[in-house]
C-alpha positions, 0 to 999 in steps of 0.5 A: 396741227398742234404738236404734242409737247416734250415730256419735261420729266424724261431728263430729271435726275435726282442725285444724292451725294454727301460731301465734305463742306470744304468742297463747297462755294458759296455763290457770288451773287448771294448779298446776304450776310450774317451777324455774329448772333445769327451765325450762333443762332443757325449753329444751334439750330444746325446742332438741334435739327441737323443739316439741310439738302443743298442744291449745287452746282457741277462747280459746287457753287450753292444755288439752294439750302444756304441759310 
């Protein structure tokens, strides 16, 4: 007898809230850092395009959408 498997999407919510920047952390475990020229390359490209979704967290902490 094969049981049929849990339906994975009953628990998936998608939640969508603006906050300010000073609530966010940056996650410990990123290594990557940035010169003085890619900070200025990425506040540009921030100013042209707009900021990107990030995922976090309960904590705050970034998981996804840092550049």
């Amino acid at each position: 007898m094969n049981p049929t498997p849990p339906d994975l999407h009953h628990n998936l919510r998608l939640r969508l809230e603006y906050e300010p920047v000073e609530t966010i952390k940056p996650n410990p475990r990123d290594p990557r850092t940035y010169s003085a020229a890619e900070t200025r390359r990425v506040a540009k490209s921030l100013a042209t395009f707009g900021a990107m979704p990030m995922i976090v967290t309960s904590d705050r902490v970034v998981l996804s959408g840092n550049i």
